[in-house]
N, C-alpha and C positions, 0 to 999 in steps of 0.2 A: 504494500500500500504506500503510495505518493502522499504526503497531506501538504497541498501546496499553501501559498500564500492563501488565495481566494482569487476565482477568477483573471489567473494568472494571465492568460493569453490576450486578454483585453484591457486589464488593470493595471495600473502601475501610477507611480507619487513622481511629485517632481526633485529631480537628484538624484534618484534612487534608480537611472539607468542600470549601475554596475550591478543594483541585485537583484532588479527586474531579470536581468540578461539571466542570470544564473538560474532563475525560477521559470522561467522558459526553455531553457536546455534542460532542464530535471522534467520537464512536465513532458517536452516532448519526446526525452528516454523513457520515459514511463509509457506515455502513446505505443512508441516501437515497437515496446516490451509486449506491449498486451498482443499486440498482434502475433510477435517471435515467441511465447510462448503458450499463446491459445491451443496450440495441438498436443502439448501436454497436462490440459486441465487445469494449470495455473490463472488465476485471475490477476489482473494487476490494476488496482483502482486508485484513484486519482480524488481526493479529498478535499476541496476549494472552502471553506470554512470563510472566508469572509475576514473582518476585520477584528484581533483574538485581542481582549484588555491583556496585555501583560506588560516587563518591564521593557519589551523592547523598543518600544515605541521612545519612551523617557529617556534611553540609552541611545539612540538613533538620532534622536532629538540635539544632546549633547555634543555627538560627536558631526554630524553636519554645523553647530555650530563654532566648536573648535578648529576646525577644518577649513571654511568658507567665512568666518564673519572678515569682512573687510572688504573683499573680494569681487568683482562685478556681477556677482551674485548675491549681493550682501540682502536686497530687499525680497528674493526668492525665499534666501538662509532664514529671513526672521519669518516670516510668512511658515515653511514648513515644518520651523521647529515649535512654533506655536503649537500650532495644528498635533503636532505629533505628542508635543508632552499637554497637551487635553486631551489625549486619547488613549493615557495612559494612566490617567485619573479613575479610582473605584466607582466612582456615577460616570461616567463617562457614557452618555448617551450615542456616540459614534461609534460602538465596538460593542462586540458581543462576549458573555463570560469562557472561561476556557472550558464550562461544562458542554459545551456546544458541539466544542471536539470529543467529548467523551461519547456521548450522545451519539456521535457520528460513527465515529469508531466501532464503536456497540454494536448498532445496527447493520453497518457493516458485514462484519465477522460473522452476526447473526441470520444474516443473508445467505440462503441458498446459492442462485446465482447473483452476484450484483451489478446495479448499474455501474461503469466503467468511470463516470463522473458523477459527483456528489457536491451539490454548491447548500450552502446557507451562509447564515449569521450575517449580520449588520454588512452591509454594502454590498453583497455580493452579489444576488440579483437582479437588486435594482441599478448596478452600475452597465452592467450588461445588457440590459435592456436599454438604457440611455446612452449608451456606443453605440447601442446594434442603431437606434432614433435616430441619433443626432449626427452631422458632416464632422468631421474630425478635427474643424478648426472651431465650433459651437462647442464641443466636447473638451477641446482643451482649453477654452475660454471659462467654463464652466470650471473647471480643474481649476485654473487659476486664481480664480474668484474666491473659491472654496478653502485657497491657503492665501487668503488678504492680499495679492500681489495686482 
C-alpha cells in the first residue's frame, strides 16, 4: 500500500515542487506496480488521505522560512508559511485528524478486493474537482489567493 500525500497527481502547494516531484514518482511506481504485479494476486493501493493535522506542516512551515525569507520569494515564503503553520494547529479546520488514515487503512486490508485508489479527508476531493472545473491559470490564481500572495 502507497499512502500518498492526497491527491497527488493534481495537488500540490507553492514551493513544495521538490516534494511534489517525489510524491508523483512514488504514486506513479505504485501505478506500474499494480499493473506488474496483478498476475500474481498482489494488490497495490494507492491511499490519497487528503490534508493529515500533524507536525509536518509546522516543520515545513519553519524550514521554507529559514531557507527563503529575504529572497525574491520572500512574499510567496510568508504567505505559505502562514498557511502551513494554521494547518498544523489542533482546531485546525483545513486538515483532517490522523484517524482518517487509520480508518483508511482498516478498511483497506478489510477489503476483499480493493479499489486501486482511495481519496478523503479535508481537501482532497474537492481540490480535484476544482482542477478537473477550472483553466489552470483560474486554479492557480485561486492557489495563490489561498496563501495571501
Amino acid at each position: 500500500m502507497h499512502l500518498g500525500h492526497g491527491a497527488t497527481e493534481r495537488h500540490w502547494l507553492p514551493l513544495g515542487g521538490w516534494y511534489h516531484a517525489s510524491k508523483y514518482g512514488v504514486e506513479a511506481l505504485s501505478d506500474a506496480l499494480r499493473i506488474a504485479t496483478a498476475p500474481f494476486g498482489i494488490n497495490i493501493v494507492v491511499a490519497e488521505p487528503g490534508s493529515i493535522r500533524t507536525e509536518w506542516s509546522a516543520i515545513a512551515a519553519r524550514d521554507v522560512k529559514e531557507n527563503a525569507t529575504g529572497s525574491a520569494y520572500s512574499t510567496l515564503v510568508n504567505g505559505v508559511a502562514k498557511t502551513l503553520t494554521a494547518s498544523s494547529q489542533p482546531d485546525a479546520r483545513t486538515t483532517s485528524a490522523t484517524k482518517l488514515i487509520d480508518k483508511t487503512i482498516v478498511k483497506i486490508v478489510r477489503t476483499r478486493r480493493p479499489r486501486s485508489r482511495y481519496r478523503g479527508g479535508f481537501g482532497s476531493i474537492p481540490m480535484l474537482f476544482l482542477h478537473w472545473l477550472l483553466t489552470d491559470r483560474v486554479f492557480d490564481a485561486l492557489i495563490l489567493r489561498a496563501f495571501a500572495v
